[in-house]
C-alpha positions in Angstrom: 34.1 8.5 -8.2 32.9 6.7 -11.8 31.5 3.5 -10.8 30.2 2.5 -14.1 31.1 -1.1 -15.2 32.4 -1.8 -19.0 31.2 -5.8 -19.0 30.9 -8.5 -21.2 27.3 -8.5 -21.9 26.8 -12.1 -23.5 26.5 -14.1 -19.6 23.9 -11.2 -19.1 21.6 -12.1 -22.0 22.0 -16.0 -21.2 21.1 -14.7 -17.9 18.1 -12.5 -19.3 17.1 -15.7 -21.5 17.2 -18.1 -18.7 15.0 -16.1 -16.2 12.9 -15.5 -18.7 11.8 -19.3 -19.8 11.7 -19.4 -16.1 8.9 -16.8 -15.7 7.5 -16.7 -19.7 4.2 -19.0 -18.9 3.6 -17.7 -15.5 0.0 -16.2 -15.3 -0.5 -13.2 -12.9 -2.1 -14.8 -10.3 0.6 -17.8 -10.9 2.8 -14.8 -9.4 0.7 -12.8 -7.3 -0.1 -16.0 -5.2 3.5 -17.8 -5.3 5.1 -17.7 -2.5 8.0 -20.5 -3.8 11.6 -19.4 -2.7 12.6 -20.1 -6.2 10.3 -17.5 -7.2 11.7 -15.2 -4.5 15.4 -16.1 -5.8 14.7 -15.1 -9.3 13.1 -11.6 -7.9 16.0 -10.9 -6.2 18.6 -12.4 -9.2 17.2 -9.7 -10.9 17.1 -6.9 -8.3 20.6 -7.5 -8.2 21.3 -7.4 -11.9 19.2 -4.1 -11.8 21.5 -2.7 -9.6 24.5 -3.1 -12.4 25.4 0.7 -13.1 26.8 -0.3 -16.8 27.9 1.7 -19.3 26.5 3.0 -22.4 28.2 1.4 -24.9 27.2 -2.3 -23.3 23.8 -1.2 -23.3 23.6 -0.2 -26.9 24.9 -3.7 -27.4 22.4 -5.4 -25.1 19.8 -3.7 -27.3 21.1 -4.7 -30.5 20.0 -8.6 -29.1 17.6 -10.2 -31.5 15.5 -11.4 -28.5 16.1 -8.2 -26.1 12.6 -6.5 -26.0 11.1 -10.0 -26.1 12.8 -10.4 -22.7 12.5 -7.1 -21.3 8.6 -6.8 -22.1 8.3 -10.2 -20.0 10.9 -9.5 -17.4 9.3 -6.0 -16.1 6.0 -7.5 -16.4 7.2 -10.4 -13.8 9.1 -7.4 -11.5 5.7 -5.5 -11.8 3.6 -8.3 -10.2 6.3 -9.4 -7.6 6.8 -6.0 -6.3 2.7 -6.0 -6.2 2.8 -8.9 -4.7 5.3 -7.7 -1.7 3.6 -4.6 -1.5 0.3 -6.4 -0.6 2.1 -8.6 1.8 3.3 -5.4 3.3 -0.3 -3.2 3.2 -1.7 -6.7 5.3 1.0 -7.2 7.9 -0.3 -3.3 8.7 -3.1 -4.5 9.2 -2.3 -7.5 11.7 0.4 -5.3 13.5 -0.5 -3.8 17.4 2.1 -1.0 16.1 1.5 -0.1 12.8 3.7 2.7 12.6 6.7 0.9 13.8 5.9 -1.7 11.5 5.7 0.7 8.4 8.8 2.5 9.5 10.8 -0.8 9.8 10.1 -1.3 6.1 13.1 -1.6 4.0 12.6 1.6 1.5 10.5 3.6 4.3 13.6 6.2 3.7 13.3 5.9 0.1 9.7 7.1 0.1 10.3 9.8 2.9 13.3 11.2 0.8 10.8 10.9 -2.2 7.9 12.6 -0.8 10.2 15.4 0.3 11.3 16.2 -3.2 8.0 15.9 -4.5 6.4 18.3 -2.1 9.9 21.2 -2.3 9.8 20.6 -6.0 6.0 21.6 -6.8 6.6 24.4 -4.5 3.7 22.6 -2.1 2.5 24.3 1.4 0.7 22.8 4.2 -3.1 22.0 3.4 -2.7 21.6 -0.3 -4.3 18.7 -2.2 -2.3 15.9 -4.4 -3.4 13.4 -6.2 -1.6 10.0 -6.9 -2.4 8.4 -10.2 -1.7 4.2 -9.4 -1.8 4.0 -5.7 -1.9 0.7 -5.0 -2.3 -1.7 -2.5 -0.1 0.3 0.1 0.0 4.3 -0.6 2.9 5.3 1.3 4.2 8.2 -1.0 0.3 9.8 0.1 1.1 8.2 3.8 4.7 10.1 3.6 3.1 13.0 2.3 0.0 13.5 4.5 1.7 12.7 7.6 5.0 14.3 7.4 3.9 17.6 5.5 -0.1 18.1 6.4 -1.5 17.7 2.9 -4.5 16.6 1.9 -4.3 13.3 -0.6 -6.3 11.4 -3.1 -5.3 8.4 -4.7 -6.9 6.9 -7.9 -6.3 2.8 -7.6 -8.1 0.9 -10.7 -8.1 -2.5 -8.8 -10.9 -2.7 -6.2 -9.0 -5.0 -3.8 -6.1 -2.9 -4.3 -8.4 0.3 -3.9 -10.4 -1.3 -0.3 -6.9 -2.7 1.1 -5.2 0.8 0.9 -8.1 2.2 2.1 -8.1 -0.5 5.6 -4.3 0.8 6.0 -5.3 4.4 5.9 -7.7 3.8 8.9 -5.1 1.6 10.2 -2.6 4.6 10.3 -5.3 6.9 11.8 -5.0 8.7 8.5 -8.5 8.6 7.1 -9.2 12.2 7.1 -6.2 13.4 5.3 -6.2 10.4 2.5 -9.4 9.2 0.0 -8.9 6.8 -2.2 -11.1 6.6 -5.7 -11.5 3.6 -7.6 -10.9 4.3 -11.0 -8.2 4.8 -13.5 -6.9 8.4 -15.6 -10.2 8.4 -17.4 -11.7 9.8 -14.3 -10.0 12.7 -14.0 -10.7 15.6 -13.8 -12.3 15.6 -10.2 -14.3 18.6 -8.8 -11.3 18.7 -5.7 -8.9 21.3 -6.9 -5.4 19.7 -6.6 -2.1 21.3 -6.6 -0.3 18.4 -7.9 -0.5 15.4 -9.9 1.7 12.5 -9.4 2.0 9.9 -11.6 2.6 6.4 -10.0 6.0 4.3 -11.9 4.1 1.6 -12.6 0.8 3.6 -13.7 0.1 2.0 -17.2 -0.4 2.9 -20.6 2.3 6.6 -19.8 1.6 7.7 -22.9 -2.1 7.7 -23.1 -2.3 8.5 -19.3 -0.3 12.2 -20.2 -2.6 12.1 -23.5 -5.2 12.5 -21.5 -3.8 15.0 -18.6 -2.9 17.1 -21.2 -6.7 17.4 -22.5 -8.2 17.7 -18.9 -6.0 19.3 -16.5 -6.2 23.3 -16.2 -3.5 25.0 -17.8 -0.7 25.5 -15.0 -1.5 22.7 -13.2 1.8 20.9 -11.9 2.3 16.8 -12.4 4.9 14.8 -10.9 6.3 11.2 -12.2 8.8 9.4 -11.7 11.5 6.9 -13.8 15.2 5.4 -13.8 17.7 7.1 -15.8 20.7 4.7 -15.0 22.1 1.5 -16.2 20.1 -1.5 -16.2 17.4 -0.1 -14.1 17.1 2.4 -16.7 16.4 -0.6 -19.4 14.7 -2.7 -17.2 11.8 0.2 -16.5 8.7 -0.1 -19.1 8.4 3.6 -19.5 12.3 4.5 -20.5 10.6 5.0 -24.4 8.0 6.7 -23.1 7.6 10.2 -24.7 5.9 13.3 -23.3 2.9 14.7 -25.1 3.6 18.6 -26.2 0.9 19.7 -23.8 3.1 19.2 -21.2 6.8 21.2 -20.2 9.1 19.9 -18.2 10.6 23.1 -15.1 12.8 20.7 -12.9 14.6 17.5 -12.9 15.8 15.9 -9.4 17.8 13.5 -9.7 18.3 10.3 -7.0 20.1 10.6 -4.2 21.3 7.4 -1.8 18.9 5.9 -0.9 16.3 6.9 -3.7 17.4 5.2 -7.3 14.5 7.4 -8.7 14.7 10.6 -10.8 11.6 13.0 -10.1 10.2 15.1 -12.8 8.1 18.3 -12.6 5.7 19.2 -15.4 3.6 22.0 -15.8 0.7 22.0 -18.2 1.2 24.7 -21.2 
């Protein structure tokens, strides 16, 4: 069944203008440390509006906005920091939990990230004992967590932020998973690590795409496999910073998953030339 909406876009620009003079001067800790429920409100105003599968023809016409990629540029960067911000708020209440499994299984997209770290591990044609690596781990690492726990791999994430890198590392002990998991402070430019690694997975929000796969492409052994994922629908499609982003020729592209309730993601598989 076609659920795509034809709608008249001009409420959702007045929508996209007003949110954004609501956000436009917020700093990041302004966000990061906010926890207003008119904050929350707007967050989830625009999860909702995300959720709009609309049609290509009112998307064209959304783009062709004088203002448009003024208010997109500002509008991911505020989803960006209040999904960071959650995702902190999530990594502590681990921490302070006697059950910390329960806790992480109660999670509202727990299934998303199982269903995600399934694909991921079928699709790069993983086994039991292999490395991956997770470019962008964040605060709480749970597609490493899903895939070290439920398919016995080893994992390494790469978190530039040193909070961010020393919280997900408290969790990991939390979760009794310390000898399956390290986690490297440090960015792309790192890379490549003496640990052989049988996949590299690019985090969402793991920024600037195209020089991060600029520099894979230089480093990485030929054949080695990478991993990323993006939104190819609607306004979660537009709302995404990397739907422009273009892959470097050193890369090809061998599979394309797309989402599946409840995952909104599409996972692609690269191998290097």
């Amino acid at each position: 069944m076609n659920n795509i909406q034809k709608i008249d876009v001009k409420p959702l620009i007045a929508e996209f203008r007003q949110i954004y003079t609501q956000i436009k001067d917020l700093k990041e800790t302004d966000i990061l440390d906010n926890s207003s429920p008119e904050l929350y409100a707007v967050f989830k105003r625009l999860d909702e509006l995300v959720s709009l599968d609309i049609d290509e023809q009112s998307i064209e016409v959304l783009f062709e906005s004088p203002d448009f990629n003024i208010l997109i540029v500002e509008i991911s960067r505020f989803r960006f920091l209040y999904n960071l911000k959650l995702e902190i708020e999530k990594a502590k209440s681990l921490l302070e939990s006697s059950n910390p499994w329960q806790t992480l299984q109660n999670f509202t997209f727990y299934p998303n990230y199982l269903q995600l770290a399934r694909t991921e591990y079928t699709g790069s044609g993983l086994k039991p004992k292999d490395c991956v690596l997770f470019l962008g781990s964040g605060p709480l690492p749970l597609s490493l967590i899903m895939l070290c726990r439920e398919h016995g791999l080893f994992g390494i994430g790469i978190e530039q932020d040193g909070k961010r890198a020393s919280l997900s590392r408290e969790v990991i002990d939390c979760l009794g998973l310390s000898e399956s998991i390290e986690i490297i402070e440090g960015n792309h430019f790192i890379l490549p690590l003496k640990t052989r690694c049988d996949l590299y997975m690019v985090a969402a929000q793991a920024e600037p795409k195209e020089e991060i796969f600029e520099h894979l492409a230089k480093v990485l052994p030929k054949g080695s496999k990478v991993s990323y994922r993006l939104y190819e629908k609607g306004l979660r499609r537009i709302l995404d910073s990397n739907f422009l982003f273009k892959l470097p020729s050193g890369f090809e592209e061998y599979l394309r998953v797309q989402p599946e309730p409840p995952v909104n993601n599409t996972v692609v598989f690269l191998k290097k030339r």
